[in-house]
C-alpha positions, 0 to 999 in steps of 0.5 A, spaced: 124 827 078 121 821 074 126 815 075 126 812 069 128 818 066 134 817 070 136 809 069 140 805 064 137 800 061 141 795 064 137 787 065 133 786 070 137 781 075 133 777 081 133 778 088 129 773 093 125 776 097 128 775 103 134 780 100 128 785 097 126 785 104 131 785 108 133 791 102 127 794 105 128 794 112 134 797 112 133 803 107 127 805 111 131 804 119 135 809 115 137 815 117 137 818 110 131 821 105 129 818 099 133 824 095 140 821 096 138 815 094 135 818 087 141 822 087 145 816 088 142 812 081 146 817 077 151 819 081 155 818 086 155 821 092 161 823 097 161 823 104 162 830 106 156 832 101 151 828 106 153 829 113 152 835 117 148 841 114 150 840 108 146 834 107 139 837 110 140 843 105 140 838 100 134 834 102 139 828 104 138 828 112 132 831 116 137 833 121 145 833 121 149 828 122 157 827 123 161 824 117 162 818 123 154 816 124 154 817 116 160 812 114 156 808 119 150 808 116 152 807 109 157 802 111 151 797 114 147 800 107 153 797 104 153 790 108 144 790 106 147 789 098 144 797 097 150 802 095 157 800 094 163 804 094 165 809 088 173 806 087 178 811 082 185 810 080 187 811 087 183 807 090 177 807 094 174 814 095 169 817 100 164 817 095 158 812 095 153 810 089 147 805 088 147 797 087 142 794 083 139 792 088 139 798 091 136 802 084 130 796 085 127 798 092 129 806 090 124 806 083 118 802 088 118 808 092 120 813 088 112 814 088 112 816 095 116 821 095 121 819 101 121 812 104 116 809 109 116 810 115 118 803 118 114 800 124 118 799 132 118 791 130 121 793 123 126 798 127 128 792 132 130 786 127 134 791 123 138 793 129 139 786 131 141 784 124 147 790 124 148 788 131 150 781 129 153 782 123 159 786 127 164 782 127 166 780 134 
């Protein structure tokens, strides 16, 4: 799938690199492929979608996941400044879609073919990070 095929042309906004890393850190420990988040460029998508087998027929996850560890997942992907959650007249919903932040890291990797595998050290600094992110 070409990305630029499948963005708006929308102005480009800045981020510091410390962001972009942190950005990139985070989508890399997580447990989702590449797939979902080119999914979430044009779309958004719910939750029941990603989790168990339906997530790994889609090409989402390559293993089930139950809908808590998912909404974990995403919930911290949220935090990062990489998705946000989709709100209607109701309110918020169970489904997620990319920031711009998110649609950055997405389009420098989409030439890859999934997202890159992070390194132990990488591993440890993002846990740490969401470790201390929670609130207490």
């Amino acid at each position: 799938m070409n990305f630029s095929t499948i963005t708006p042309k929308a102005p480009v906004l800045s981020y510091s690199e410390t962001t972009q890393k942190r950005a990139q850190r985070a989508l890399a420990c997580s447990p989702f492929r590449l797939a979902l988040f080119i999914s979430m460029v044009s779309e958004s998508v719910p939750l029941p979608l990603i989790a168990h087998q339906s997530g790994v027929d889609k090409g989402f996850t390559l293993k089930g996941l139950s809908e808590r560890r998912v909404e974990s997942e995403l919930s911290w992907l949220i935090k990062v400044g990489l998705l946000r959650r989709e709100v209607d007249g109701q309110g918020i919903t169970d489904s997620f879609r990319l920031t711009p932040l998110g649609k950055q890291v997405v389009q420098e990797w989409t030439n890859l073919g999934d997202l890159p595998k992070p390194t132990w050290w990488e591993r440890c600094r993002n846990q740490v990070r969401r470790w201390l992110s929670l609130s207490f």
